[in-house]
C-alpha positions as CSV (number, residue, x, y, z in Angstrom):
1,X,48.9,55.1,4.8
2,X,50.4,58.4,3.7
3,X,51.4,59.0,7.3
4,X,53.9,56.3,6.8
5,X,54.9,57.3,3.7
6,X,56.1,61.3,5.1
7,X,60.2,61.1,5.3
8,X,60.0,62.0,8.9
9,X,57.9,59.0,10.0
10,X,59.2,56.7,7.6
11,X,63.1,56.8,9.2
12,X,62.0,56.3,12.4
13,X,59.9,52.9,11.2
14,X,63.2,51.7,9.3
15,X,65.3,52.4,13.0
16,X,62.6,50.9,15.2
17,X,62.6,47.6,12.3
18,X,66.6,48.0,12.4
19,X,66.4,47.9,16.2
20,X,64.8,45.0,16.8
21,X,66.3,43.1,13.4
22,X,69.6,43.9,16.0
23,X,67.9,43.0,19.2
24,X,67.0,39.4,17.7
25,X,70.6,39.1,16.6
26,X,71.6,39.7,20.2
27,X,69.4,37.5,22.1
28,X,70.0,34.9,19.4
29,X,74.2,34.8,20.6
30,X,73.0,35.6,24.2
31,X,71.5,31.8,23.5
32,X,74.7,30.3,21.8
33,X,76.5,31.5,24.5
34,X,74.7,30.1,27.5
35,X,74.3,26.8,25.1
36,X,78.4,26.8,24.7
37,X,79.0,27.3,28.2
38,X,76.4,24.4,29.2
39,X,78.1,22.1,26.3
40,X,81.4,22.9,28.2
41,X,80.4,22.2,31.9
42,X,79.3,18.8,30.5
43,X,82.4,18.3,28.9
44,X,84.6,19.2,32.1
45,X,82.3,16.9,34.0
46,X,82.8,13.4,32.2
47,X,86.2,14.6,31.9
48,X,86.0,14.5,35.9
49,X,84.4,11.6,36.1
50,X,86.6,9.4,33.6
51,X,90.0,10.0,34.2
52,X,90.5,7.7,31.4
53,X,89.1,10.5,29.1
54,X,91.8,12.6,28.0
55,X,92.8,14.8,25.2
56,X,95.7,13.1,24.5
57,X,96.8,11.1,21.2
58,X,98.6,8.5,21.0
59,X,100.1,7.8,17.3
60,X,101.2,4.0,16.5
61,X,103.0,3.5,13.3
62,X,102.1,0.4,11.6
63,X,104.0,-1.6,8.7
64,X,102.1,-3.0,6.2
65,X,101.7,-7.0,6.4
66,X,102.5,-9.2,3.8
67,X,100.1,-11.2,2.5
């Protein structure tokens, strides 16, 4: 245990713990990525397949009815 404890071991345990607290970090977005891209290839395909699909609005102005 007092090995751990010396200054010169102990900075190279808080980089290697640093390094892979980053590592994680990267493979986590690495994941969101490649889930986002997947998301949007399904997206672009219905979109293909129903042309009624689209991404246009269409705004109708109603009055309010008397009643």
């Amino acid at each position: 245990m007092q090995v751990v404890l010396d200054a010169g071991v102990a900075i190279y345990i808080a980089m290697s713990v640093a390094l892979v607290v980053w590592l994680g970090v990267f493979v986590y977005l690495l994941r969101i990525d490649a889930e986002a891209k997947e998301l949007k290839r399904l997206v672009l395909a219905a979109r293909l397949q129903s042309p009624t699909l689209s991404s246009e609005v269409q705004v109708e102005y109603r009055t309010p009815s008397a009643n």
